[in-house]
N, C-alpha and C positions, 0 to 999 in steps of 0.2 A: 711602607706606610706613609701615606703622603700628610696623615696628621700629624705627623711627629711623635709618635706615641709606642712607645717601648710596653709592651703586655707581656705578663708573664698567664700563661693559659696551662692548666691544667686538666688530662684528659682522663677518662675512664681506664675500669681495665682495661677493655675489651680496645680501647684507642682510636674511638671511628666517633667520639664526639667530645666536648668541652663540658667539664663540670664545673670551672673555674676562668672566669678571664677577670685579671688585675691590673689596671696600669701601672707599672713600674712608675717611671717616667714619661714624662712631657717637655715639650722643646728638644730633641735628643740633636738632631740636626736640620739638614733641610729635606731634603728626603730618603728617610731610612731606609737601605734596601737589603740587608741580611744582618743577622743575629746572630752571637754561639756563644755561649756560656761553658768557662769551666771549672766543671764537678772537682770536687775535696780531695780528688786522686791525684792530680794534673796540676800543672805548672800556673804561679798565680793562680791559685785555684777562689773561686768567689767571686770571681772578676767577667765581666760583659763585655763582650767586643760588637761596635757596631761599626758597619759600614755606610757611608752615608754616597747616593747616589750623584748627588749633585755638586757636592764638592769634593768627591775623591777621599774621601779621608775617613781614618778610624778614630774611633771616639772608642778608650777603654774606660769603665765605672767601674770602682771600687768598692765593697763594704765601709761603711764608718771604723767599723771596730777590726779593718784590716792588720794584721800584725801585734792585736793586741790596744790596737786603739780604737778613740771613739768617745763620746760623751753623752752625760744625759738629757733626753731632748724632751720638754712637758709637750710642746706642739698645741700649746695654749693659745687661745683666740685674742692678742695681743699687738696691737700696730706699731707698739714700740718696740716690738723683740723680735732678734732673724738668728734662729735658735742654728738654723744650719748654714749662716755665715753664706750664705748665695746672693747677699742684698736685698732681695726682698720679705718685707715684714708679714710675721706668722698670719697675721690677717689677709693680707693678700692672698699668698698660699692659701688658704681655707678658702676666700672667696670662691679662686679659680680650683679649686679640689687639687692640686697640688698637694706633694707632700713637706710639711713645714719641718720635719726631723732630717730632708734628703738633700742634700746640695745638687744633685745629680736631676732633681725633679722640680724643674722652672717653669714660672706661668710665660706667657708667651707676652713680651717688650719688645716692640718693633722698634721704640726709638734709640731704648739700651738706657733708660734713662731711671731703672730699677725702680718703677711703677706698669703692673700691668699694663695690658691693654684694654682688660676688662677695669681697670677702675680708676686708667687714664684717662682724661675725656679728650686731650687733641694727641693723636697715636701717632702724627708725624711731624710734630712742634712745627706746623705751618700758621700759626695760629687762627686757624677755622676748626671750632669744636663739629666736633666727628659726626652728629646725628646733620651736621648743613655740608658736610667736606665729600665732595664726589668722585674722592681720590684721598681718602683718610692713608692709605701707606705710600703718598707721595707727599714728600714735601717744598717740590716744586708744581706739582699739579699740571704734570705733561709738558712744563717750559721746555721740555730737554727729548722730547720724545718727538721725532720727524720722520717724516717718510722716507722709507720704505721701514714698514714693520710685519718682520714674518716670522707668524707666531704658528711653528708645526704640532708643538706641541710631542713632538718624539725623541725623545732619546734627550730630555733634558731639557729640549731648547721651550722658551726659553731661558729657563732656571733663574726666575726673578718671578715676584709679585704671590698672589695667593696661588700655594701647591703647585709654583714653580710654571706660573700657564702666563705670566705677564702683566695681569689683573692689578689693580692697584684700589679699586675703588668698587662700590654698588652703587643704583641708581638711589639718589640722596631724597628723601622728603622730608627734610628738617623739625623728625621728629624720635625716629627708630637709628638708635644706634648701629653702623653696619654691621658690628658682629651680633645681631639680630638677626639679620636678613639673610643667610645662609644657615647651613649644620654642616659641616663638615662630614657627620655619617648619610650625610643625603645626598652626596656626591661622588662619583668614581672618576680623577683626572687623572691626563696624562699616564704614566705607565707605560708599556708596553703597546696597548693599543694604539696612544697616542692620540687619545679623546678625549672631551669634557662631556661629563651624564651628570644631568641632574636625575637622581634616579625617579624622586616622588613629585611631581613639578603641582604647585601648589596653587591655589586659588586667587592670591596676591595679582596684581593689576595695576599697572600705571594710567589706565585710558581716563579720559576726564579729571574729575576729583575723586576717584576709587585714591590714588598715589598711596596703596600697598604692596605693589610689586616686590616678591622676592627674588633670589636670585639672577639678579639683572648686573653680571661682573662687566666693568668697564677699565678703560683705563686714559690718560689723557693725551692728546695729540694735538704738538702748535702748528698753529693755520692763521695765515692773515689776507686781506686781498691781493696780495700778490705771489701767494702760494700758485704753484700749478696743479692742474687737476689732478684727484685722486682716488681713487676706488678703494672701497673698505667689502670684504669680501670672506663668507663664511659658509661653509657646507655641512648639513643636515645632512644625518646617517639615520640608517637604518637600527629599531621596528621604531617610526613615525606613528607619535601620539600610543605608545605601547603597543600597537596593532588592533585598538579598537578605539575607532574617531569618532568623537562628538564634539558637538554645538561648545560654542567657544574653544575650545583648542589652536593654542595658535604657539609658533618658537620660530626665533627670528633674528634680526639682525638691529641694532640700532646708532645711528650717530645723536648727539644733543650737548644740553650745557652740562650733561652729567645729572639733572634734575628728573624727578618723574610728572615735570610739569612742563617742559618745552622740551622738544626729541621728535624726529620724522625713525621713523620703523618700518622694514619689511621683513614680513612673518607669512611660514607656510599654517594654514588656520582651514579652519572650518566651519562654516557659515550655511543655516538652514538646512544643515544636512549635506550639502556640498563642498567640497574641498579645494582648495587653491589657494592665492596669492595676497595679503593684505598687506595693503602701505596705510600708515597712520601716519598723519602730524598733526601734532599739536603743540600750543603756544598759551602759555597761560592756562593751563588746563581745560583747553578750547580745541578738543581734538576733529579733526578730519578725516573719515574712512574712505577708503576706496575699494573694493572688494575685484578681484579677476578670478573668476572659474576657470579650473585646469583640467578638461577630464583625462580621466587615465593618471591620474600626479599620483595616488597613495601606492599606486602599481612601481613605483619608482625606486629607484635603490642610492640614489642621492641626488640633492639639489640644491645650487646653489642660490647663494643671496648676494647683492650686489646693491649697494649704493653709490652713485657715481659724481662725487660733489663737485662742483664747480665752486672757487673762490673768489676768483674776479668776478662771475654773475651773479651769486649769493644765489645758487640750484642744487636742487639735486634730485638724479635724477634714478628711481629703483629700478631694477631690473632683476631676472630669474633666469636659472638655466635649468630644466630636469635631465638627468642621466648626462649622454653626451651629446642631448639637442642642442638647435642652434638657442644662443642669448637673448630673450625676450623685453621687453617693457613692462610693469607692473603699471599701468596706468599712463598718466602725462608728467612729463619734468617738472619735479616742484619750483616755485619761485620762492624763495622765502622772504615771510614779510618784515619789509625796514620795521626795525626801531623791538624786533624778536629778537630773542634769546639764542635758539639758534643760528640765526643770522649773524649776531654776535660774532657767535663759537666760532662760526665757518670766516669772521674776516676781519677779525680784531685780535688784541693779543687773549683776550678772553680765552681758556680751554676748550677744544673741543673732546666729547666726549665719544670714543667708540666700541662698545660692546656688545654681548645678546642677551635673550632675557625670551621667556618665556611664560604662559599662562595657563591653566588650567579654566579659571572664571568658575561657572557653575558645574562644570564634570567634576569625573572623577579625576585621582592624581593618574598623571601619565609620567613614562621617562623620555627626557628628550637629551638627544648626543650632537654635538658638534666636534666637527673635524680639525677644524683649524679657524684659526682667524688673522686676514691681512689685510696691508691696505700702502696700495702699491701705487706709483704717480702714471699716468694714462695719458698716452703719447695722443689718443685720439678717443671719445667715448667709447665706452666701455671695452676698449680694448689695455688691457693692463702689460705698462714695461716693466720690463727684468729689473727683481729688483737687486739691485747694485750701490753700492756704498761707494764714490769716488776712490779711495784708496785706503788702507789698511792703516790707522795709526790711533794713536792717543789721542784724548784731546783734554783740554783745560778740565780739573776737577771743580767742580759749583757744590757749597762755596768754597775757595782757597783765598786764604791759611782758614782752615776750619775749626771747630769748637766742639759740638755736641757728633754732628754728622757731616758727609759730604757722599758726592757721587761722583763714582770714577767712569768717567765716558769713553769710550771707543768707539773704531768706525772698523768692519769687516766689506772688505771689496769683494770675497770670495767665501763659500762655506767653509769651516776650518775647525779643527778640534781647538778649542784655544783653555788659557788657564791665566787668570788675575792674579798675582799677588800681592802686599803691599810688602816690604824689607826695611830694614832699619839702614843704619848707616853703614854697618858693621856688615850688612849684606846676608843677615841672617832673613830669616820668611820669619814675618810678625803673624802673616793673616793670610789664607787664601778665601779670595772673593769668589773665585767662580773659574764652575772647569769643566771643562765636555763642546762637546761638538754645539755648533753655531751656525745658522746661516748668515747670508752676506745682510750689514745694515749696521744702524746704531744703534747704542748701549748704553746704557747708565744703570753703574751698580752701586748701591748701596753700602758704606762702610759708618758703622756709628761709632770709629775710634777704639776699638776692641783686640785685642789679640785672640790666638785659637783658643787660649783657657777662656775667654769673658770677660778679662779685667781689663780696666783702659788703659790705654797706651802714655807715657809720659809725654809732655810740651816736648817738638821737638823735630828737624826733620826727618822725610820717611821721603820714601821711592818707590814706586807703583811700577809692575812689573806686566808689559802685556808677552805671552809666549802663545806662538802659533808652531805649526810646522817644520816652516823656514825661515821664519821670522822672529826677532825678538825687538819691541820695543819699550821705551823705559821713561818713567817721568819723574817729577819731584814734588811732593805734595807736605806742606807744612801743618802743624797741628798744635794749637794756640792753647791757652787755659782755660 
């Protein structure tokens, strides 16, 4: 369950359907991948065992009233009282439908700072409140995110950011909240497949001054004019627009400031009835189309999207590929214009923003799937080099000595099963950050001073633990008041 969401479901006699589905729990891990419960007969009996897919680990839940204990909980609508001692206030719990009587059942705290996220307004104490932050679960807003970033999406990787795909942010209009701009039931990531579907894709629109585009996940990446060039690259799976296209339809790929008012786009769409290739840019909510007809494209069984930026020229340049034809041009190499937004992004320390995003417009909802998303440094236009991380090590955690949060960075020179941990002094494991197979590139994970129970860690130092294969390396990370 990639929402986090622990249900207990109760089925018919006959057992071929659901008369009953309850959330247990919410926040259980990071992604839940089996359940078993045991019955009054058996060992621990009352007790929940989960297994979480991303960081390896079992999480057991107990009854309250285990062994005879347990207390009384009103679960009254009260912002002073945390009846189930979890830190956060009965009110909050009720906002988020959580249960206020369950310790076991938390609203979702990305910063750890025992205020939702539904009713914190800056969700990564970056200080940019969340409806302007285009990167609300970064709280460096891509300072720390470099090329090469390969996001397969299988088998975990890359087990950070929203339902574990990298994502850190939605395209911002500084005025909707991000967790407005998705449903989590209107999504199927990762998995097994190893895909992102938005199942319902919705009417929402960045083009001009529409700037309601939903699900438009991004995330941030540093680029300045003396970056080298670099290709951001995503592939379109099959059924394309549900298997029945219409006028406005379009899913794509986008780089920008992370705004839905300056961003260059290329989307496989549908125009007049006819299908193929559109690049937008716009600047100020001053967009530019370009339309390329593809016949034979919906006949296709994948295609990719390519944007090929240049940082020294302030370009970029789209491009397509159907099936396993040769690599196209979407048009002419954009020039972008001095004193824009994205021009910016692309050559200052400014964020650049790279994600997809999709529209429905006037149709119907359609489901659009993507494969993967990367963005690789390019020996020559649009030919994309291996991506390769120099060598395999730790690197500085930002910030150090830390306080509320910090991020633990590595560099993978090779794919690798790897496993984070942080250790006390005593060499015991406080916390594991992250575990399962990687490919090669850099990392920054997230630790908001926590141990595996929740609770924060005392003043004090700690040592960051990276384990590979053959490898082990190890750092020291301080943690202030």
């Amino acid at each position: 369950s990639f929402n986090n969401t622990l249900e207990r479901i109760q089925l018919n006699a006959a057992g071929d359907s659901a008369i009953l589905v309850q959330s247990l729990f919410n926040n259980v891990g990071t992604i839940p991948l089996d359940v078993t419960a045991q019955g009054d007969a058996n060992v621990f009996h009352g007790t929940i065992w989960v297994a979480d897919y991303i960081s390896g680990q079992i999480v057991v839940f107990e009854p309250t009233d285990y062994d005879g204990g347990g207390v009384v909980c009103t679960g009254s609508d009260n912002p002073s009282l945390d009846e189930d001692g979890d830190g956060f206030s009965n009110a909050d719990e009720l906002d988020n439908g959580t249960n206020a009587c369950s310790a076991a059942d938390r609203p979702a705290d990305f910063d750890g700072d025992l205020l939702s996220d539904l009713n914190d307004p800056d969700d990564d104490n970056d200080g940019l409140l969340d409806p302007w932050d285009a990167f609300a679960r970064d709280p460096t807003n891509g300072a720390f995110t470099t090329v090469p970033v390969i996001y397969t999406w299988d088998a975990g990787n890359p087990g950070t950011g929203f339902f574990g795909l990298g994502f850190t942010g939605l395209m911002a209009n500084g005025s909707a909240d991000y967790l407005t701009q998705f449903s989590p039931a209107n999504l199927t990531a990762g998995g097994a497949a190893g895909k992102l579907t938005v199942d319902a894709v919705s009417a929402g629109d960045a083009l001009g001054t529409r700037n309601s585009q939903l699900n438009a996940f991004q995330f941030g990446l540093a680029s300045d004019s003396t970056s080298a060039p670099f290709t951001a690259q995503t592939r379109l799976s099959l059924p394309f627009f549900g298997g029945a296209a219409m006028d406005s339809m379009c899913e794509g790929l986008f780089v920008g400031t992370g705004t839905q008012s300056d961003f260059v786009s290329i989307a496989f769409a549908v125009r007049g009835g006819v299908a193929g290739i559109m690049v937008t840019s716009e600047a100020t909510d001053i967009a530019t189309v370009n339309f390329t007809p593809v016949p034979g494209i919906l006949s296709a069984r994948g295609i990719d999207l390519y944007l090929e930026v240049g940082p020294m020229q302030g370009t970029v340049r789209p491009r397509y590929q159907v099936d396993a034809g040769a690599i196209a041009d979407a048009g002419p190499t954009l020039t972008l214009p001095a004193g824009g937004g994205v021009r910016s992004a692309v050559r200052t320390s400014q964020p650049l923003a790279v994600g997809i995003h999709a529209t429905s417009r006037s149709s119907a909802p359609f489901s659009a799937t993507w494969d993967f998303l990367h963005v690789t440094s390019a020996a020559s236009v649009g030919v994309p080099a291996p991506a390769r991380a120099p060598r395999t090590r730790l690197l500085p955690s930002v910030p150090h000595p830390m306080r509320q949060r910090s991020l633990v960075r590595f560099e993978l020179a090779a794919a690798s099963r790897t496993q984070l941990d942080i250790l006390g002094v005593d060499g015991r494991e406080v916390r594991t950050l992250a575990t399962g197979w990687r490919a090669a590139g850099a990392y920054a994970i997230p630790w908001d001073g926590r141990d595996e129970r929740g609770m924060r860690v005392k003043p004090g130092v700690y040592f960051v633990r990276l384990l590979l294969a053959d490898q082990r390396e190890t750092g020291r990370l301080i943690v202030l008041e």
